[in-house]
N, C-alpha and C positions, 0 to 999 in steps of 0.2 A: 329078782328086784320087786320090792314092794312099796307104796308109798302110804303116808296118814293125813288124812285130812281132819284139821286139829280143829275145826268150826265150821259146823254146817248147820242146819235147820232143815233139815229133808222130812220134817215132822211138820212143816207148815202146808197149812193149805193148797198154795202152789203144785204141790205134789201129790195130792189128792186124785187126781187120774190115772196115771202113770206112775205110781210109787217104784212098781216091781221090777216094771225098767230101767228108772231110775238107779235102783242096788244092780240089778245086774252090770249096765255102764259101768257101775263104779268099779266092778270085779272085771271085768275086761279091761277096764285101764289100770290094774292091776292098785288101784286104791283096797289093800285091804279092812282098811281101817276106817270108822267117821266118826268120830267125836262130836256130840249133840250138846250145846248148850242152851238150857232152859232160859223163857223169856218171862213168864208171868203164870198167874194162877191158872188160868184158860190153856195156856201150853202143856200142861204135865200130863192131862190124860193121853194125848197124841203123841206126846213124846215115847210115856210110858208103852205104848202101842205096837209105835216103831221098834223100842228095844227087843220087845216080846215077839217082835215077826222077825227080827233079824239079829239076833244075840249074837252071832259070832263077828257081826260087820260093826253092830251101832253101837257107843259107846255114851251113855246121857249124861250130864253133867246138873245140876240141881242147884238155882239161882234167881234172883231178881234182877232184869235188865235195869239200870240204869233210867232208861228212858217209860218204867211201869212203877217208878218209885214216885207216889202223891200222899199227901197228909195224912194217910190210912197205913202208910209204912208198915209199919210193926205189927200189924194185923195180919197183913200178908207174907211181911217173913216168916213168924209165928206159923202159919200151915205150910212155906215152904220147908224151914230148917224141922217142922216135922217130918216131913217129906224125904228129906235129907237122914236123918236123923235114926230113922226106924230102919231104913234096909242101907244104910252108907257102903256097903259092900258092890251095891249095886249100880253106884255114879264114882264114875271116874274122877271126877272134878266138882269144883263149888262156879258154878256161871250159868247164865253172862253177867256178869258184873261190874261195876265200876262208877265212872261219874261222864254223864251228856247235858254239855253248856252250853251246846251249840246256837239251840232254837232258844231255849229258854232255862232262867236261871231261877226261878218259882221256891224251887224247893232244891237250893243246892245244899243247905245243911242238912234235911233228909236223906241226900241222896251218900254225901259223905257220910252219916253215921249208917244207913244200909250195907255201903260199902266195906265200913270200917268192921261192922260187925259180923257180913260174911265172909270176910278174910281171918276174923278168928274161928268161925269154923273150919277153915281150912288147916289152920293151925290144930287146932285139936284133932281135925280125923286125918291127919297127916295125908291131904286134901290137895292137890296143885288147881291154880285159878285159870280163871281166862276173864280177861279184865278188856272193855268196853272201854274205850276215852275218847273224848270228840270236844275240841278245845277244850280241854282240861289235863293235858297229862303232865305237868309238873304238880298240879295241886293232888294227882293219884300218887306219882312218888312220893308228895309230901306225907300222903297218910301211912303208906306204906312204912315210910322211915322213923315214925313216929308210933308203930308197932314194936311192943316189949321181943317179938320173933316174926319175924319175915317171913310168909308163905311163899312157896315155891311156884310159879306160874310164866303164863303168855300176855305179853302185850296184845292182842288179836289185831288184827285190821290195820300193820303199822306202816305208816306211810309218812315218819315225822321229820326231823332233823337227825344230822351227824350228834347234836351234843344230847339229843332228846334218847339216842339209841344207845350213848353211851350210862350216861343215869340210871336207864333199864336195865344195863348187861352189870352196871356194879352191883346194882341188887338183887343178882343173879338169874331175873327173866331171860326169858327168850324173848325174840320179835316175830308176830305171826306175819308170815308174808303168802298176799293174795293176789286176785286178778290185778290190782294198781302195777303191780312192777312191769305188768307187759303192756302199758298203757307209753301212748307217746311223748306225753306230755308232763310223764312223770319225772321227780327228781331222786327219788328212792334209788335209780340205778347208780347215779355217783356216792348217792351212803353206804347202802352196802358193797361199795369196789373198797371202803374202809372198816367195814365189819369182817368177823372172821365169821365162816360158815358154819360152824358150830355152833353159833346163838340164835340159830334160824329154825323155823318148822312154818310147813306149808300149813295152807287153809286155802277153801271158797267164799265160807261166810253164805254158802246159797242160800238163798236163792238172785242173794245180790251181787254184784259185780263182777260178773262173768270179765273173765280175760279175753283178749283180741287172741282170735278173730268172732270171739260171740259176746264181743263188748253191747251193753244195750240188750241182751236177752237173758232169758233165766240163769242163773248159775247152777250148774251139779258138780258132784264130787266127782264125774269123771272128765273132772277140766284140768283137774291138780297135774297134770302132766304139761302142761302148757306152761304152769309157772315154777317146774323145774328145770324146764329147756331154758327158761329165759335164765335163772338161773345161773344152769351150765355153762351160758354166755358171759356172762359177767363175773364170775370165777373163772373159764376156763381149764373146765373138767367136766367129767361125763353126767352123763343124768343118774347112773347108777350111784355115781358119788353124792348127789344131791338127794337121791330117793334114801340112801344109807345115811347119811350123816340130818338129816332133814327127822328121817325114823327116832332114830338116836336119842334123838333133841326130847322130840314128843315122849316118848318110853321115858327119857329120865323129869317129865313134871309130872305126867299123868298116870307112871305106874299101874295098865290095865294088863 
């Protein structure tokens, strides 16, 4: 049994003292997998780092966060999608990406035509996403649908509605599910008791939202076991089936 953790940032700061621990955890909780999604220009050296200490666990993804998208746009994709560009052999995926309304809406036509433009990279380097939404995600399926071809990717961090996960799953995403589903106050456990398990793959997102019982402290990717038990509860089948078909998911967007 093995599981993938489809969004982490184990390249951040945070993990500056205790890196090495941190990948061993992930290998005793039998995560053999992490999927690193880039956040800004200041990320890719660290990122790039991580991958080179731990090639066979770290998997990087190469993108502009949503939330690092200011009137300078294009100057900054510009040395990412070189970035991207030159070794694409070497990213898994085009992220973090997408659209964040939440705080502030400054620069939401930047932030959609960022978006819109590294999902045609993804298209062309036949590329799976991991997309960012945070009060915004009908206006992300809108861009998505209004793409000549549809990139293959993850909703990350999804925590939305019944009719929100079904618009995802027509446009053949997955939904990333994290620490929220083992939270108590969530509603995600009755969405997906209507999702079929197939359209799922785990994530931490660490270093944020650690699952109960380490709600409120760092998050690592050797937590991803906690939010396949919960899970297994809410399907009613074993964690093996959730670490296989969860694997499954991830393999077939991010092809590493």
């Amino acid at each position: 049994m093995e599981f993938i953790d489809t969004h982490a940032h184990v390249f951040a700061e945070e993990f500056t003292t205790d890196l090495n621990a941190v990948m061993q955890r992930a290998k005793e909780a039998r995560v053999k997998h992490i999927l690193l999604p880039n956040i800004d220009l200041a990320s890719i050296a660290p990122l790039k780092s991580l991958y080179q200490s731990y090639p066979e666990q770290a998997h990087p993804m190469m993108g502009l966060h949503p939330c690092s998208v200011q009137a300078d746009y294009q100057t900054v994709l510009s040395t990412i999608k070189a970035e991207l560009y030159a070794t694409p052999d070497a990213y898994c995926g085009v992220g973090e990406i997408g659209l964040d309304l939440y705080w502030d809406k400054t620069f939401e036509q930047e932030q959609v035509e960022a978006f819109t433009q590294q999902c045609q990279w993804a298209v062309d380097l036949d590329k799976g996403i991991s997309i960012h939404t945070r009060s915004a995600t009908y206006l992300a399926i809108d861009c998505l649908k209004r793409m000549p071809q549809v990139p293959r990717g993850v909703f990350h961090c999804f925590s939305g509605s019944l009719e929100e996960a079904k618009e995802i799953i027509k446009l053949g995403f997955k939904l990333g599910i994290g620490g929220v589903v083992t939270f108590k106050n969530t509603n995600l456990t009755e969405t997906l008791k209507q999702i079929d398990l197939k359209h799922l793959v785990l994530e931490t997102d660490a270093p944020y939202l650690a699952p109960v019982p380490y709600r409120g402290k760092r998050n690592e990717p050797a937590y991803i076991p906690y939010m396949a038990e919960k899970l297994s509860e809410i399907y009613n089948c074993s964690v093996m089936t959730i670490a296989d078909s969860s694997s499954e998911a991830a393999r077939s967007v991010f092809h590493f």
